[in-house]
C-alpha positions in Angstrom: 72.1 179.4 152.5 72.3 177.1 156.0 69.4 175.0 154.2 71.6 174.7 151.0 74.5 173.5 153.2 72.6 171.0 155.4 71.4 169.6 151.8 75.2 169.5 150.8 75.7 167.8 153.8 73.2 165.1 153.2 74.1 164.4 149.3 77.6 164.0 150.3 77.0 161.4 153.0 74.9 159.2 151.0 76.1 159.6 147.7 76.9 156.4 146.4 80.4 155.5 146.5 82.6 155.2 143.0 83.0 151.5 141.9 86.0 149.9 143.3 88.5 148.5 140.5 88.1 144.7 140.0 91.2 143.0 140.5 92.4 139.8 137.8 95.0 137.7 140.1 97.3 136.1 137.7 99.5 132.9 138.6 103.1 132.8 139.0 103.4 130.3 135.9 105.8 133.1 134.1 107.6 136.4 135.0 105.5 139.0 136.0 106.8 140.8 132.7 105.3 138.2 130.3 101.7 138.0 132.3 101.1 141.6 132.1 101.9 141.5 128.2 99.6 138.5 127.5 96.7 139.8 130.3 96.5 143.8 129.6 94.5 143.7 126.5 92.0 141.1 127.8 91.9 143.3 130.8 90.9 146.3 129.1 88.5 144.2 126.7 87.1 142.8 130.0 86.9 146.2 131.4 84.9 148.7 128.5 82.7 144.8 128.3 81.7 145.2 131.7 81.4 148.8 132.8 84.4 148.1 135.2 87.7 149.0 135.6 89.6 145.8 135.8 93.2 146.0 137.2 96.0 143.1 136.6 97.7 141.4 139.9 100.6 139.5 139.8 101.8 137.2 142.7 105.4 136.4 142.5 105.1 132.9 143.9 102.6 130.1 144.8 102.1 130.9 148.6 101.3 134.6 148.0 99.0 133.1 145.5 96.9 131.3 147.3 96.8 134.1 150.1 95.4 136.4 147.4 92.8 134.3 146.1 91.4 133.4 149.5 91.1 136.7 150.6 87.5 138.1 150.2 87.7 140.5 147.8 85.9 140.9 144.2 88.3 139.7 141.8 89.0 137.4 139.0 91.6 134.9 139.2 93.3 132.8 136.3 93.5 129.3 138.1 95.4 125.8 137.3 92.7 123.2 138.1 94.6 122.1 141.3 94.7 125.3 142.4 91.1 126.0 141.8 89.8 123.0 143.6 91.9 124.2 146.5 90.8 127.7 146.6 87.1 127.0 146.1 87.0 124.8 149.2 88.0 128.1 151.1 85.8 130.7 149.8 83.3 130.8 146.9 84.5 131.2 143.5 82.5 130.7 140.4 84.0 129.8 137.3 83.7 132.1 134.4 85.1 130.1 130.9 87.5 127.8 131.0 90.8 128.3 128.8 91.5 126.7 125.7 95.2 125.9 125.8 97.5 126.0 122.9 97.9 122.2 121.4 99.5 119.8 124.1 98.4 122.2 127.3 95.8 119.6 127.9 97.9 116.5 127.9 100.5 115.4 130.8 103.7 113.9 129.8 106.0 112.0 131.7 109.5 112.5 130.3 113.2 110.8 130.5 116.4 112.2 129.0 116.6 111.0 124.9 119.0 108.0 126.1 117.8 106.9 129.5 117.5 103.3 129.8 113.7 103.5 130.9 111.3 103.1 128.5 108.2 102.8 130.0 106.7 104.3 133.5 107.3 100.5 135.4 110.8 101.0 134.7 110.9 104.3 136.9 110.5 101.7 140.2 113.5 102.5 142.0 114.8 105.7 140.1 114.8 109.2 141.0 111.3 111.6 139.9 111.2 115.6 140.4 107.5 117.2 140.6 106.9 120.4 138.7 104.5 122.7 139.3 101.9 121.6 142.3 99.1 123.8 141.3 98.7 122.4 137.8 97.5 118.7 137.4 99.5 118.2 134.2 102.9 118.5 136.6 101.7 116.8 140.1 98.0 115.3 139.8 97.9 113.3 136.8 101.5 111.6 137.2 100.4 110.4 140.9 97.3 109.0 139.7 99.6 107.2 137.3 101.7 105.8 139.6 98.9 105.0 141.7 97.3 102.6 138.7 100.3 100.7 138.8 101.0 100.2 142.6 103.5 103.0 143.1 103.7 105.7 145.4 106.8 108.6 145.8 108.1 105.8 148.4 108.6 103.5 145.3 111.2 106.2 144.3 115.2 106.0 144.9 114.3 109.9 145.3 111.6 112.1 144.8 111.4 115.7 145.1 108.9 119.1 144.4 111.0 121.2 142.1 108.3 124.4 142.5 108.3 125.0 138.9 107.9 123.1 135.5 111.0 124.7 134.1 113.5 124.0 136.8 111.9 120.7 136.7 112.5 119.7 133.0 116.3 121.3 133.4 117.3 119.1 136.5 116.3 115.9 133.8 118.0 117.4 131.0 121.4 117.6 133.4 120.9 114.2 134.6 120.0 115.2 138.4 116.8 113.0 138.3 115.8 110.3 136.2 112.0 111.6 134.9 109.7 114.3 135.4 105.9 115.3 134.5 104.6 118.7 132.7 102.3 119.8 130.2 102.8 118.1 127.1 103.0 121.8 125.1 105.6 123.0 127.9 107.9 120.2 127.4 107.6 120.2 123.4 110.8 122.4 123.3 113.1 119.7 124.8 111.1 117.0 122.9 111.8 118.9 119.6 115.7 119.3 120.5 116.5 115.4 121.1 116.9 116.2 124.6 114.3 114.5 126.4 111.5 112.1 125.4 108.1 110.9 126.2 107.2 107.2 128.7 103.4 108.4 129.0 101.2 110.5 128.0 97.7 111.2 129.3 95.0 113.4 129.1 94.5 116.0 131.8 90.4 116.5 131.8 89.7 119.7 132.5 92.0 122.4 132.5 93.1 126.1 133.3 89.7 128.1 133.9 88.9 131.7 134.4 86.6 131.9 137.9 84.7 134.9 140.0 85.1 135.0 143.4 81.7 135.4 145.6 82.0 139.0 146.2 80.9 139.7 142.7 77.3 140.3 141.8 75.8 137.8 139.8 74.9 139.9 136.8 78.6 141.1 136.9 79.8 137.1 136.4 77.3 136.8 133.9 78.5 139.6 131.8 82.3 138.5 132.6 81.2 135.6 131.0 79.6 136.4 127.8 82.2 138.8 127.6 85.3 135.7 127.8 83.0 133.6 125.7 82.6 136.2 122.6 86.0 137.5 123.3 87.5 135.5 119.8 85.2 137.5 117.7 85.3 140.7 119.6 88.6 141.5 120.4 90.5 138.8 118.5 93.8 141.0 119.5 93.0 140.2 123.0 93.4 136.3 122.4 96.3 136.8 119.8 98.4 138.4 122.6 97.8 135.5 125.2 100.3 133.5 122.9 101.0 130.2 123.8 98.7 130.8 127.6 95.9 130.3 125.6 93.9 130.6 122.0 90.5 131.2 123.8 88.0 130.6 126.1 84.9 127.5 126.1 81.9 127.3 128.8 83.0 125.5 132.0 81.4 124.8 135.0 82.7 123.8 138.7 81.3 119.7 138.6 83.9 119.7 135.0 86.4 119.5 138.3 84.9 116.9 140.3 86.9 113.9 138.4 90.4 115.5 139.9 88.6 116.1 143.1 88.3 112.8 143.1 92.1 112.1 141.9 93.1 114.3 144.7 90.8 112.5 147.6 92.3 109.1 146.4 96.0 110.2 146.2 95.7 112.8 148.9 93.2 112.3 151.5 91.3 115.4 151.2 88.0 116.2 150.0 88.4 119.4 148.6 84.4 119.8 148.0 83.6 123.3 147.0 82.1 126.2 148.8 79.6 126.9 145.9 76.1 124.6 145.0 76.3 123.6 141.8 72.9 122.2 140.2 73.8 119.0 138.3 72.9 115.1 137.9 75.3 112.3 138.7 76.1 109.5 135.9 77.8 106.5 137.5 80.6 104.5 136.0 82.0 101.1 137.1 85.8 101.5 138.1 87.4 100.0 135.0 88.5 102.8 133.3 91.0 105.8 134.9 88.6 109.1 136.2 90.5 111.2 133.7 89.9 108.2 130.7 86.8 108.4 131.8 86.3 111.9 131.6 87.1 111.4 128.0 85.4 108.5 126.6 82.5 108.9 128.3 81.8 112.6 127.2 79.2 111.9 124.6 77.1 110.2 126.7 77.5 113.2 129.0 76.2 115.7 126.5 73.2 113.7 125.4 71.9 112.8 129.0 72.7 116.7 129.9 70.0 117.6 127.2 67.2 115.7 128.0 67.9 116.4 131.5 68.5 120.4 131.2 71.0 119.7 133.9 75.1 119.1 133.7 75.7 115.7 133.8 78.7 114.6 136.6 80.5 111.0 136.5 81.0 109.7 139.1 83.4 106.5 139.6 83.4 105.3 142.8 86.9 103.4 144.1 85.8 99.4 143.8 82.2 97.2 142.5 81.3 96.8 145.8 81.3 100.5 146.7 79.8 101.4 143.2 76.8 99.1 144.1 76.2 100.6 147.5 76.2 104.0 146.1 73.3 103.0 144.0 71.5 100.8 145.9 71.0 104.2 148.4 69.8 106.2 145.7 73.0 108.2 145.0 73.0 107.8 141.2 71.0 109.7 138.5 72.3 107.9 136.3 74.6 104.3 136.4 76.4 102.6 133.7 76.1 98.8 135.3 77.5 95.3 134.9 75.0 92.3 134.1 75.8 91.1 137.7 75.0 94.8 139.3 71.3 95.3 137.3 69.7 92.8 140.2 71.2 94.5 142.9 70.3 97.7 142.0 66.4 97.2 141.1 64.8 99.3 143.6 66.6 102.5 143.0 67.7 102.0 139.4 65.4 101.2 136.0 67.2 100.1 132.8 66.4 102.6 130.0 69.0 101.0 127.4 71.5 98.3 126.3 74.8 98.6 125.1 76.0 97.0 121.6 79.7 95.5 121.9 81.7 97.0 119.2 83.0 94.8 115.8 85.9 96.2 116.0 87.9 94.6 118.7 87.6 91.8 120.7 85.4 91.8 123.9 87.7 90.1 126.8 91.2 90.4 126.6 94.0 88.2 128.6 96.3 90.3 129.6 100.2 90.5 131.4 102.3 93.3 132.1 105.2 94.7 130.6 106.1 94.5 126.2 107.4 91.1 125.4 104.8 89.5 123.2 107.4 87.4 121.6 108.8 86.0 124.5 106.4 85.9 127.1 106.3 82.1 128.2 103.9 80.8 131.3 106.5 79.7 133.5 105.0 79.8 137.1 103.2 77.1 138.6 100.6 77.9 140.1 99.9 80.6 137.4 97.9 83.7 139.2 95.0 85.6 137.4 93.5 88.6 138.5 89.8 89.7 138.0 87.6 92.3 138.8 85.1 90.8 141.3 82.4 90.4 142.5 80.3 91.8 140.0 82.3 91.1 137.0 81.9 88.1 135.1 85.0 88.0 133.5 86.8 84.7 134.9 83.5 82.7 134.0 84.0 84.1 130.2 88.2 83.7 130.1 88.6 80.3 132.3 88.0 77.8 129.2 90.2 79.8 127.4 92.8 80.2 130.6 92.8 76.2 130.9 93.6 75.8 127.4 96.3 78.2 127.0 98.0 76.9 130.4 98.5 73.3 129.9 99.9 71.8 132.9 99.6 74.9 135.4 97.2 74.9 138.0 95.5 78.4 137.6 95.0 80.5 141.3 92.3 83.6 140.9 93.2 86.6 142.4 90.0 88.9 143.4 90.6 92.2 142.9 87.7 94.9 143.4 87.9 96.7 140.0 89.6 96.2 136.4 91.5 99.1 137.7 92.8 97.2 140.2 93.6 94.2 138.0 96.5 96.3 136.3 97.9 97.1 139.7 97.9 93.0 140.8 99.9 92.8 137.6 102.0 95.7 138.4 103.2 95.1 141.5 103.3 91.4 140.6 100.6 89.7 142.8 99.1 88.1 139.6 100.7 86.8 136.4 97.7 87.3 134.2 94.9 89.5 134.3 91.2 89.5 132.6 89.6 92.7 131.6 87.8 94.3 128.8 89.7 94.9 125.3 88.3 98.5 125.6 89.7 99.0 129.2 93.4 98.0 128.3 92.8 100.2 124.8 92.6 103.1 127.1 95.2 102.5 129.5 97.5 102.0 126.9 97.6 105.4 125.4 98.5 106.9 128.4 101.2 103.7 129.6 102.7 102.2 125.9 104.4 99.4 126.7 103.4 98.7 130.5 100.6 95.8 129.6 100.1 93.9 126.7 97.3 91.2 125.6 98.3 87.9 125.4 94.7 86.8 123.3 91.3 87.5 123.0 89.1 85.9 125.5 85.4 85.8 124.2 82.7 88.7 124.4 82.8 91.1 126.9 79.5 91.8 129.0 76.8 94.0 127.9 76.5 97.1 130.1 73.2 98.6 130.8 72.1 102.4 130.9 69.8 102.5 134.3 68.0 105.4 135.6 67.1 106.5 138.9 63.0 105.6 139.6 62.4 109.0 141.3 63.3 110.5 137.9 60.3 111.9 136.1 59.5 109.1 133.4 59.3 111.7 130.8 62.5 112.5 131.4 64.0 108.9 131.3 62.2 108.3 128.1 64.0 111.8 126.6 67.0 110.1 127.9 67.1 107.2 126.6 65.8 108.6 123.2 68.6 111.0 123.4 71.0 107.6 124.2 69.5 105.6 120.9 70.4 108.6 118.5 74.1 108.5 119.6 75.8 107.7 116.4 77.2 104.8 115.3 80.3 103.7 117.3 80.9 107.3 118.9 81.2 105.3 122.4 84.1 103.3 120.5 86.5 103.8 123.3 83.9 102.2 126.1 83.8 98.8 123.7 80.3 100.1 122.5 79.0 100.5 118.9 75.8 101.6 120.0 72.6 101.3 122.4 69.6 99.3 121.8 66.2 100.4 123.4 64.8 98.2 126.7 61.2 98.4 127.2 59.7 100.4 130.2 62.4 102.0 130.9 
């Protein structure tokens, strides 16, 4: 019997312990009664998927939030993409799938009461903003980066304050205690539908909400979490049908998706929030023309077609100025580069053209361009007349200054250097320049997020041809993959870059 009992003994000491519950930390973006509705089904659809009990969390505001999801513990946490750049730079977290949102949760709107006087986001210069929600990008992120295009800063503001929370936000508008606020385009559509507020800009928010694992969980467990979030829709459609307007699904993401508002938030902010996690990827380099999250966008395709030859996600990355962009890849820092005519010389030791863009038919190459919406009665009355370009590696001012001369009789012209096209809106902006030069396809872009803040005074002749380079340490097989992989892009799917296609370069 003693032997029996010393056995007992033993089992009981190393027995191995009951799995722990894993937790799911859910936001404070609604009241704790309408998160556990939408989240306990996917929670026990998460749970018999995986083998695990999976237990909801609820933190009541955005402090306590971030507490909880940098605590080491194994748990899933529903993130906004501000808040998830944040956290990961504390403690590991691995992204799961990120969430489809319901139409307009991926677009940021800037918004004025349905009779304000502004009309277009220079006109806010002076007034009063409220922030919503700081953890989402839709509410604080993307409307700084806005500002920041066109020379403004929350000092450019009569007042400007943090509300805490996208409804309080739109409601101190709607009673006329501030002048404008930013949310999600789908979380403002009620007051947009009513009469009682309306829409200045509008722009795309990259990527969005996302589902992510924090370290402590194995990697098999992530993976199934994964498949499981991924296959959810045809699973357990009920599961998705009770998220309601949170979300209509779930879509592969991965950690790099967020390294376009990492780099909103180091501009803006300061602070590289770089993340605690390696993630295996290869860097595609963009000229600073177009805005990160633009960017994001247009350039997507081109993403996806260099990611499969390469077997590795595909990053952008869009350095602040030319002359940064052309350091970076003289030292080797780019995979990939989209370059200027003027930046292929400088960048022959590290980089190797693979392919050629085609200018699109469809709009003109070079446009001249001023800011504000008064095509009818915009009259060159300053002498000198000031024009910005991007320099140095833009050849813009050689392509527009015939054209420049003809169109300002009489007015000696003064060039004003700016380091990017990006920068050329802000000269106009903030009124250092009178007239800018940049790409057709560049103001295209800029004006679907700001209508009415530029506006193209005429064409200026073709715009420069930019070049597809590859790094030289890649393996040739792969750059030839690549470039294959660029050439069967179809026709005019780059349409928003000014491209209608890319044409083959030999040995590349």
């Amino acid at each position: 019997m003693n032997a029996w009992k010393y056995l007992w003994v033993i089992l009981c000491c190393f027995a191995i312990p009951a799995q722990a519950d894993l937790r799911f930390l859910l936001p404070p973006v609604s009241s704790p009664a309408v998160m556990y509705a939408a989240f306990t089904p996917l929670a026990k659809y998460l749970s018999q998927s995986i083998g695990q009990t999976v237990t909801l969390r609820f933190s009541g505001n955005l402090e306590s939030f971030y507490n909880a999801a940098e605590k080491r513990s194994a748990q899933i946490v529903l993130f906004c993409p501000i808040a998830y750049i944040r956290s990961a730079h504390q403690q590991p977290y691995y992204p799961l799938a990120g969430v489809i949102p319901s139409p307009g949760g991926n677009h940021s709107v800037i918004v004025v009461r349905h009779n304000s006087p502004i009309h277009n986001i220079l006109q806010l210069r002076n007034r009063s903003f409220v922030m919503g929600d700081p953890a989402c990008a839709a509410s604080s992120l993307i409307p700084l980066s806005l500002f920041q295009e066109i020379g403004m800063s929350p000092k450019s503001f009569s007042a400007f304050r943090q509300s805490g929370s996208d409804q309080s936000a739109l409601m101190d508008v709607a009673a006329r205690f501030y002048d404008a606020t930013a949310v999600a385009e789908n979380v403002a559509e009620p007051y947009i539908r009513a009469g009682s507020l309306r829409v200045i800009a509008h722009a795309e928010v990259g990527p969005g909400d996302l589902l992510a694992a924090s370290g402590e969980i194995p990697a098999v467990q992530r993976a199934k979490l994964t498949a499981a979030l991924l296959s959810a829709q045809q699973r357990d459609p009920a599961s998705i049908a009770a998220l309601g307007a949170l979300a209509v699904g779930f879509k592969p993401v991965s950690d790099g998706d967020y390294n376009v508002l990492r780099s909103l938030y180091k501009d803006i902010h300061g602070t590289n929030l770089a993340p605690r996690i390696s993630d295996k990827a290869m860097t595609l380099g963009i000229p600073p023309a177009f805005t990160p999250i633009a960017a994001y966008r247009i350039f997507a395709p081109l993403q996806k077609v260099l990611s499969k030859a390469t077997g590795y996600p595909i990053h952008l990355v869009i350095p602040h100025d030319e002359a940064a962009f052309v350091a970076d890849g003289r030292s080797g820092l780019f995979d990939f580069a989209l370059l200027t005519p003027r930046m292929v010389p400088m960048e022959t030791r590290t980089m190797v053209a693979i392919a050629k863009s085609v200018p699109s038919r469809h709009i003109p190459g070079l446009a001249i361009v001023y800011r504000g919406n008064m095509a009818h009665s915009f009259k060159l009355s300053s002498n000198p007349l000031t024009v910005a370009f991007a320099s140095p590696y833009c050849s813009g001012r050689i392509i527009a200054e015939k054209t420049l001369h003809r169109l300002a009789t009489g007015h000696q012209l003064t060039w004003v250097a700016d380091g990017s096209e990006r920068a050329v809106f802000t000269a106009l902006a903030d009124g250092r320049a009178t007239l800018g030069v940049v790409r057709t396809a560049t103001v295209k872009a800029l004006e679907k997020e700001l209508p009415g803040t530029w506006s193209i005074l005429t064409s200026a002749g073709a715009a420069p041809a930019w070049t597809l380079t590859a790094n030289r340490q890649i393996n040739p097989a792969i750059r030839a993959q690549a470039r294959q992989n660029v050439l069967k892009l179809p026709l005019n799917t780059m349409g928003s870059a000014g491209f209608m296609r890319f044409n083959a370069i030999a040995n590349g």
